[in-house]
C-alpha positions as CSV (number, residue, x, y, z in Angstrom):
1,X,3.2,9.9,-40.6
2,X,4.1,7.4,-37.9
3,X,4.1,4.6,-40.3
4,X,6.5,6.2,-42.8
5,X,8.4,7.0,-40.1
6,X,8.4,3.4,-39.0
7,X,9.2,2.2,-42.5
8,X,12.1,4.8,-43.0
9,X,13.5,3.4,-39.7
10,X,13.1,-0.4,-41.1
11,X,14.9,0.2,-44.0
12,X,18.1,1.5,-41.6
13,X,17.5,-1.1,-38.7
14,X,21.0,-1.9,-38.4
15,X,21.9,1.4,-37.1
16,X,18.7,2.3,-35.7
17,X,18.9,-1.1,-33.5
18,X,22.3,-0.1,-32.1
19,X,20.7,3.7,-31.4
20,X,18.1,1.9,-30.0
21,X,19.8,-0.3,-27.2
22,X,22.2,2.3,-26.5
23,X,19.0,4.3,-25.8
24,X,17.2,1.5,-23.8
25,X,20.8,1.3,-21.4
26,X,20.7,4.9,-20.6
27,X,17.2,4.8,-20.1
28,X,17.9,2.4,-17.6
29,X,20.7,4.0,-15.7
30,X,18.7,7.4,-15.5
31,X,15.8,6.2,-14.3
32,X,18.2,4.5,-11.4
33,X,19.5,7.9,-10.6
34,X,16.1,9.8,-11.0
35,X,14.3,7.5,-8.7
36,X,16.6,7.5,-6.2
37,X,17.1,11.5,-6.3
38,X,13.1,11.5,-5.9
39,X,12.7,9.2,-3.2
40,X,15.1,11.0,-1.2
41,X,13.4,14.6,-2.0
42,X,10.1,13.2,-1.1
43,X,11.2,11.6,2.3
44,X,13.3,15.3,2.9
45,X,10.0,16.6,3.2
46,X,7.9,14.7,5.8
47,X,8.7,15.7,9.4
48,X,11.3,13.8,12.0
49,X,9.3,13.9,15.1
50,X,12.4,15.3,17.0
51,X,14.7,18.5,17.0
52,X,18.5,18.1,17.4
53,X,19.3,21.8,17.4
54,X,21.4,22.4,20.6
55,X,21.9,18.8,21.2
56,X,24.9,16.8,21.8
57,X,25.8,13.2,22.2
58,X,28.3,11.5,24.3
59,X,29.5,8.1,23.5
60,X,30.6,6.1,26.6
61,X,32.7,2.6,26.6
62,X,34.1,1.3,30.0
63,X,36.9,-1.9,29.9
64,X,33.9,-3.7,32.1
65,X,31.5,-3.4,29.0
66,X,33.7,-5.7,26.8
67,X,34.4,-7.7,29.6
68,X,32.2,-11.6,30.1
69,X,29.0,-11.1,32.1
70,X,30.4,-13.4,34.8
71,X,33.3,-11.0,35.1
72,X,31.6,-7.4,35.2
73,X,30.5,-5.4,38.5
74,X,27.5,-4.1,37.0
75,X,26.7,-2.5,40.5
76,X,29.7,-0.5,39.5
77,X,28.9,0.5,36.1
78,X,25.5,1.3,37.4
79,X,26.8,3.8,40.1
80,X,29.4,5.0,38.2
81,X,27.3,6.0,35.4
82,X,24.8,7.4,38.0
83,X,27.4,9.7,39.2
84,X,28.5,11.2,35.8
85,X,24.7,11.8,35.3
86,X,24.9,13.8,38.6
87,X,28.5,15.7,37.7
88,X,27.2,16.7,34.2
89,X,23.8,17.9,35.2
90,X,25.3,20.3,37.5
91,X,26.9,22.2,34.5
92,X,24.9,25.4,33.8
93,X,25.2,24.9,30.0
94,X,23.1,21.5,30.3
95,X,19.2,22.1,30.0
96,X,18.8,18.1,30.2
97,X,20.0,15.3,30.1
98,X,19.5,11.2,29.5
99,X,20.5,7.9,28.3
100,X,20.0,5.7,25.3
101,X,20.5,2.8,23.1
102,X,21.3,4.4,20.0
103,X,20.6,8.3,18.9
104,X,19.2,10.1,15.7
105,X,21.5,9.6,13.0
106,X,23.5,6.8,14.5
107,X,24.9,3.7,13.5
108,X,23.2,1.6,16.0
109,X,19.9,-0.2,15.3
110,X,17.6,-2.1,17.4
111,X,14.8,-4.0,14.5
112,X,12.7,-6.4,16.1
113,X,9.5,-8.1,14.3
114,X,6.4,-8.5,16.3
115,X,3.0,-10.8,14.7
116,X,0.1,-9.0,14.8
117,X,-3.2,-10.3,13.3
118,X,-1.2,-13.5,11.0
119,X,1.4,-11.3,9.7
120,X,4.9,-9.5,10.6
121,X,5.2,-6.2,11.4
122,X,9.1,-4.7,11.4
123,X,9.3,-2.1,13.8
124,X,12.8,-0.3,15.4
125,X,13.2,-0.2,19.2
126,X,15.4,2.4,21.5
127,X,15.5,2.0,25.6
128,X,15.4,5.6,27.0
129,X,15.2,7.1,30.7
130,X,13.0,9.5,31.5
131,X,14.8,12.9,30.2
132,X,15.2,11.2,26.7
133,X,11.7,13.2,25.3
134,X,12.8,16.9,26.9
135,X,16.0,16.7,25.1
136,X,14.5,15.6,21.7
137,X,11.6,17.9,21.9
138,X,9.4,14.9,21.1
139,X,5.5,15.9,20.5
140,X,3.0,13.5,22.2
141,X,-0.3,13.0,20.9
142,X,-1.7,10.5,23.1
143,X,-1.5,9.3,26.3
144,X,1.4,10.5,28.6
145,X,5.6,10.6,28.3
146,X,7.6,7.9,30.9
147,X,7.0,9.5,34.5
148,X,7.9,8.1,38.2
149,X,4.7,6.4,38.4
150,X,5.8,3.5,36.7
151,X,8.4,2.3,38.8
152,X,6.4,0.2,40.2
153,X,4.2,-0.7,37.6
154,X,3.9,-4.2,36.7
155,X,4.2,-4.0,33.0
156,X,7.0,-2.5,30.9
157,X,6.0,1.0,30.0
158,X,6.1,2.0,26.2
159,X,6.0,4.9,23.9
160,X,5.4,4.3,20.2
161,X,4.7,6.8,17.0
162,X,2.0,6.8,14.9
163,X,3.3,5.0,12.4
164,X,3.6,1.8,14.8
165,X,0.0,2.2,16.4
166,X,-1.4,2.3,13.1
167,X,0.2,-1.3,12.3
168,X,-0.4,-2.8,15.5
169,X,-4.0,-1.1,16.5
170,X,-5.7,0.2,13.4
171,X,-7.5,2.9,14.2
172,X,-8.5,2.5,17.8
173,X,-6.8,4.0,20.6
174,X,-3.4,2.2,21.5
175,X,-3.3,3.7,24.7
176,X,-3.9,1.2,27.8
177,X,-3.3,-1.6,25.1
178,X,-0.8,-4.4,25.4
179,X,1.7,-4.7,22.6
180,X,2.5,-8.5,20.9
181,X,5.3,-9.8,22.4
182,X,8.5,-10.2,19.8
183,X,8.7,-14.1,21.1
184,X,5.0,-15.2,22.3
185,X,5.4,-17.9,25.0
186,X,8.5,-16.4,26.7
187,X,8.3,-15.8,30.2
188,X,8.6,-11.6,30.1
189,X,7.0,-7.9,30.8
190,X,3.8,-7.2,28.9
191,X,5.0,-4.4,27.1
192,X,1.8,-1.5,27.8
193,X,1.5,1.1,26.1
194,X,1.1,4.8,28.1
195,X,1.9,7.1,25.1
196,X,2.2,8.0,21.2
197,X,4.3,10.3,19.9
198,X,4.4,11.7,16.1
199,X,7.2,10.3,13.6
200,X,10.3,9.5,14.6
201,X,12.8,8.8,12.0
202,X,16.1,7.7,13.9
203,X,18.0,7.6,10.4
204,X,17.0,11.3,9.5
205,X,16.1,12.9,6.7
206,X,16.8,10.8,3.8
207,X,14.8,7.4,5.7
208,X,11.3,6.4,5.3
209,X,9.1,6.5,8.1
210,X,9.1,3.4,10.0
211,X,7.2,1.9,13.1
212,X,8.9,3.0,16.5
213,X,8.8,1.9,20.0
214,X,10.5,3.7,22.9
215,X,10.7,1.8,26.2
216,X,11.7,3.3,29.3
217,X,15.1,2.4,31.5
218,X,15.7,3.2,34.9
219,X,19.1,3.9,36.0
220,X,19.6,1.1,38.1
221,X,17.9,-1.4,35.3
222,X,20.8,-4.5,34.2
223,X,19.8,-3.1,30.7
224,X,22.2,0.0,31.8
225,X,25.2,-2.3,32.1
226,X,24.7,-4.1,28.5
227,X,23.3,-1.5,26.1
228,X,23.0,2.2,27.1
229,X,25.8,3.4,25.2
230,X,25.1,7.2,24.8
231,X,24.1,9.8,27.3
232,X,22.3,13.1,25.6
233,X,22.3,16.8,26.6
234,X,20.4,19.8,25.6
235,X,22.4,22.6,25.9
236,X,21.8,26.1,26.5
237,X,21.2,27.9,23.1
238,X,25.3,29.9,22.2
239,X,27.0,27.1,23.9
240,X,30.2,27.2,21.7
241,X,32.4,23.7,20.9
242,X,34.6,25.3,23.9
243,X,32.1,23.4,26.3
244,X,33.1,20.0,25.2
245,X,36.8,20.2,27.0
246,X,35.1,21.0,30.2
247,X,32.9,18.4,29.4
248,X,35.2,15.4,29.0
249,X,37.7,16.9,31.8
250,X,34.7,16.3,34.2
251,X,33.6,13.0,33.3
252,X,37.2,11.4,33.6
253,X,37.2,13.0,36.6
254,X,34.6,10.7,37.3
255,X,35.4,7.3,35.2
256,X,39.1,7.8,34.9
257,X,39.5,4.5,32.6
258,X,36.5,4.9,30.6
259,X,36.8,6.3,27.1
260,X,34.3,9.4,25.8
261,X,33.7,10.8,22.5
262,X,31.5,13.9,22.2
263,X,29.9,15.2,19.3
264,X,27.1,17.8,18.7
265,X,24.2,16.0,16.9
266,X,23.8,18.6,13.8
267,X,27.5,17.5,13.1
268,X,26.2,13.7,13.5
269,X,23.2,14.8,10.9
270,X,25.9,16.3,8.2
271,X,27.8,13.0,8.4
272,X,24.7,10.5,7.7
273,X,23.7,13.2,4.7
274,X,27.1,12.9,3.2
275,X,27.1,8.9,3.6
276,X,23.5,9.0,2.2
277,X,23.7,10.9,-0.2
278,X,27.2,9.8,-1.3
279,X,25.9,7.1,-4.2
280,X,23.1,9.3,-5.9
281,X,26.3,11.6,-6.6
282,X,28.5,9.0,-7.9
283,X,25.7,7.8,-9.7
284,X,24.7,11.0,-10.8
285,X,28.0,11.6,-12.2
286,X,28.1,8.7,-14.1
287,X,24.6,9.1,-15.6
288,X,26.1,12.8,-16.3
289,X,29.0,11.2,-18.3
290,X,26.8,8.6,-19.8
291,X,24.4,10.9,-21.1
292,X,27.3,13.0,-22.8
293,X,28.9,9.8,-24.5
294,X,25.0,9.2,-25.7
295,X,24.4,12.8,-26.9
296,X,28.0,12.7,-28.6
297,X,27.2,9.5,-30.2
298,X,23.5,9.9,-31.5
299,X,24.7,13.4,-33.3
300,X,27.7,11.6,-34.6
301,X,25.0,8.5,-35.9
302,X,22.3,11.3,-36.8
303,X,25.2,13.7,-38.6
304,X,26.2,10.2,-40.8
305,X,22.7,9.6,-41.7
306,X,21.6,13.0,-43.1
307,X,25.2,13.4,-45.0
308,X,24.0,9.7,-46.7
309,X,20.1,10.9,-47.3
310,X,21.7,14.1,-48.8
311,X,20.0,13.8,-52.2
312,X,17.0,12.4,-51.0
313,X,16.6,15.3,-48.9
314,X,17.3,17.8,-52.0
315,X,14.6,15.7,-53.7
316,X,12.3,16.5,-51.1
317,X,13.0,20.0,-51.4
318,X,12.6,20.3,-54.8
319,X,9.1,18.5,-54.6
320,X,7.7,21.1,-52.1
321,X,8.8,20.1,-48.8
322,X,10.0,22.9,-46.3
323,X,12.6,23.4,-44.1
324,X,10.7,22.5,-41.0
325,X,9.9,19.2,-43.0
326,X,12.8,18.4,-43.2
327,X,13.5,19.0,-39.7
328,X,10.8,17.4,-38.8
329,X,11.2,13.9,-40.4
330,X,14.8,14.1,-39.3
331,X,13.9,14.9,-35.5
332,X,10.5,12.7,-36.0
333,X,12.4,9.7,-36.9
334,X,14.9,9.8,-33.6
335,X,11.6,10.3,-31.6
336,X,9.9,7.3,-32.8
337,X,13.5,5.2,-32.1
338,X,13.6,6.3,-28.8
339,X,9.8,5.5,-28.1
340,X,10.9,1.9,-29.5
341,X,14.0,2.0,-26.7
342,X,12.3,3.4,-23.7
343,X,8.7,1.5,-23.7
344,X,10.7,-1.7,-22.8
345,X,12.7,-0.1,-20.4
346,X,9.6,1.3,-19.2
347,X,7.7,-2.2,-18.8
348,X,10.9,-3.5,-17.2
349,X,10.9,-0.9,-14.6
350,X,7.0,-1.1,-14.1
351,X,7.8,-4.7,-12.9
352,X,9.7,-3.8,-10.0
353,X,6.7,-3.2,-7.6
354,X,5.2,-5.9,-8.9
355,X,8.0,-8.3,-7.7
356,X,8.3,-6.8,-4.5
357,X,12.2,-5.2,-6.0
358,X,11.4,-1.9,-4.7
359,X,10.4,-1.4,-0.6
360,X,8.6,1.9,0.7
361,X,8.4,3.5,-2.6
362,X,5.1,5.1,-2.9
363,X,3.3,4.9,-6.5
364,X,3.8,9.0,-6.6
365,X,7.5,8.8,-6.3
366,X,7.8,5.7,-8.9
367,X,5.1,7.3,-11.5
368,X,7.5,11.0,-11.5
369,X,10.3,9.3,-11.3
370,X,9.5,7.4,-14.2
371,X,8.3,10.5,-16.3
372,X,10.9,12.3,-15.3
373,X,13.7,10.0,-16.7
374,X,11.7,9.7,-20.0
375,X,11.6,13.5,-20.5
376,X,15.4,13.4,-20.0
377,X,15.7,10.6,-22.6
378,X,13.8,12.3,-24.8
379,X,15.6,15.9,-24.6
380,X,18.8,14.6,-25.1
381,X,18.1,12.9,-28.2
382,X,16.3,15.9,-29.4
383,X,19.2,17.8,-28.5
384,X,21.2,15.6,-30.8
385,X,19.0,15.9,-33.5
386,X,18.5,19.2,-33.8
387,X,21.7,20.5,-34.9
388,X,22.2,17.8,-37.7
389,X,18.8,18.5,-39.0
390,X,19.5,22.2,-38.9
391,X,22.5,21.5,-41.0
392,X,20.5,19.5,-44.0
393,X,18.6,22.0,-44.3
394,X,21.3,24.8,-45.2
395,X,22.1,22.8,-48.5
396,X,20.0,24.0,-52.0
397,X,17.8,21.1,-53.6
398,X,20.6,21.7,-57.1
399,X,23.1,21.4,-55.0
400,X,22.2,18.1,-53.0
401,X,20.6,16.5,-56.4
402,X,24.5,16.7,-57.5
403,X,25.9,15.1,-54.1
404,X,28.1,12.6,-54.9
């Protein structure tokens, strides 16, 4: 059956070619959106490590932070931001509070590379104080979280997640251990670590898990003065957006000519969503439209070619055949052009891992992504075929022996 199909199609290649590439196109396009739209659902699933329910963040900026390092008074930023720590801590609503580099959903990225056993392992980096883990809920599964007892420790103290200790320790237990330094042969900390922590996926939802490290800052640290840009609270559960004016009137009550911008974190979480999830919907929208021009088109090709075969389907009916024969060839024909269109898409596609295309994409998520887009290829050109192929059928084998 295949090979008459085959032969049928030969002796109509020019129109089956151009059915065909317009086939392999969409192909192409789906599979884009599809693999994308999987990725995303499979990385939704897999837990952040941290909760952001009642939590809020507050930017900071001071004129001295923009300012040349020969020209600020970091003893000044230090005290002053030591002081707004103390002014907003006294407010009932706050639960706790701290200070960090960058925050959950944020724009702000520390990425460092570290060499571990002859090859590079990418890892993200946040400096924290001590109240950063009671704020995010974090969960630790080893060791201990930043305490008092490291000030005057003589190695930097550092939390990493699972993910991290896996790539830099194996299996063993990365507590007590040192941690490669980023530039080996610089004059710096050893970098210990005292804890381990679950997942933590600063980018959210939508992100894969990646290797991260957590190292502590003291408020008196210079590291204050050039990077902590964000102090976070917990908040009281109820606390309504009314808070934040109280909020900002007491810390410019503080730092009169430094700037604040407060936002709760869930709000911060819908933003990176929308920004995330932004292309799959405009892409999604024009596979949608793509896929109508394609159904339009292959009924309008597959309505042609059964008005042309009209006597040779009569003659078929008067030898014997059936109505769902004739369905069949007619349906069986636009199945066997679309297997010719979507097996080289397919091989194309299957290249991707191979050439390294694709990062943190898991053989699961390509494999159903993969069968996913061909099932869609595949209904929508049986869609097209089925109403043309219901239509030949409705004409008598007289009447279609006469078709001129």
């Amino acid at each position: 059956m295949i090979r008459h199909y085959l032969k049928l199609i030969w002796n109509r290649r020019r129109s089956n070619v151009l059915v065909a590439v317009e086939i392999f196109f969409s192909f192409l396009v789906v599979f884009a959106v599809v693999a994308t739209a999987v990725y995303y659902a499979s990385n939704f699933r897999r837990p952040l490590g941290y909760s952001i329910e009642d939590v809020w963040v507050v930017s900071i900026d001071s004129n001295q932070s923009r300012s040349p390092w020969s020209e600020r008074d970091e003893s000044a930023i230090i005290e002053t931001r030591q002081q707004l720590h103390l002014a907003i801590g006294e407010l009932p609503e706050v639960r706790a509070i701290a200070e960090c580099f960058t925050v959950p959903y944020g724009n702000g990225r520390w990425g460092n590379v570290a060499k571990i056993g002859g090859r590079e392992v990418h890892y993200s980096r946040n400096g924290v104080t001590d109240g950063f883990a009671e704020v995010f809920g974090l969960s630790l599964v080893q060791g201990r979280w930043f305490s008092r007892e490291d000030d005057a420790a003589g190695f930097e103290p550092v939390v990493i997640n699972e993910k991290l200790a896996a790539l830099a320790f194996g299996a063993g237990d990365p507590v007590g251990k040192v941690f490669p330094a980023d530039e080996p042969g610089e004059a710096q900390k050893e970098q210990r670590v005292v804890g381990v922590i679950r997942d933590f996926r600063q980018d959210g939802e939508l992100a894969l898990p990646e290797g991260y490290m957590l190292i502590r800052v003291r408020p008196g640290d210079s590291f204050v003065v050039s990077a902590l840009g964000n102090i976070v609270l917990k908040l009281r559960p109820g606390t309504t957006v009314a808070f934040e004016e109280g909020l900002v009137k007491r810390m410019r009550a503080v730092a009169k000519d430094w700037s604040f911008e407060v936002q709760p974190a869930v709000q911060m979480r819908e933003q990176k969503l929308r920004d995330g999830l932004m292309p799959l919907i405009a892409g999604g929208v024009i596979a949608g439209f793509l896929m109508l021009m394609v159904a339009s088109g292959l009924t309008g090709v597959v309505w042609q070619s059964v008005t042309q075969r009209t006597r040779e389907i009569g003659l078929r009916r008067a030898k014997g055949a059936t109505v769902p024969d004739i369905r069949r060839q007619i349906v069986g024909e636009l199945a066997v052009v679309t297997t010719l269109a979507v097996l080289p898409g397919a091989l194309i596609v299957a290249q991707l891992p191979i050439l390294g295309a694709v990062q943190g994409v898991t053989a699961g998520v390509f494999a159903s992504s993969l069968v996913i887009s061909a099932l869609c290829i595949y209904l929508l050109t049986l869609a097209s075929a089925w109403y043309p192929s219901r239509m030949s059928t409705k004409v008598s084998p007289a009447e279609a022996l006469h078709y001129e």
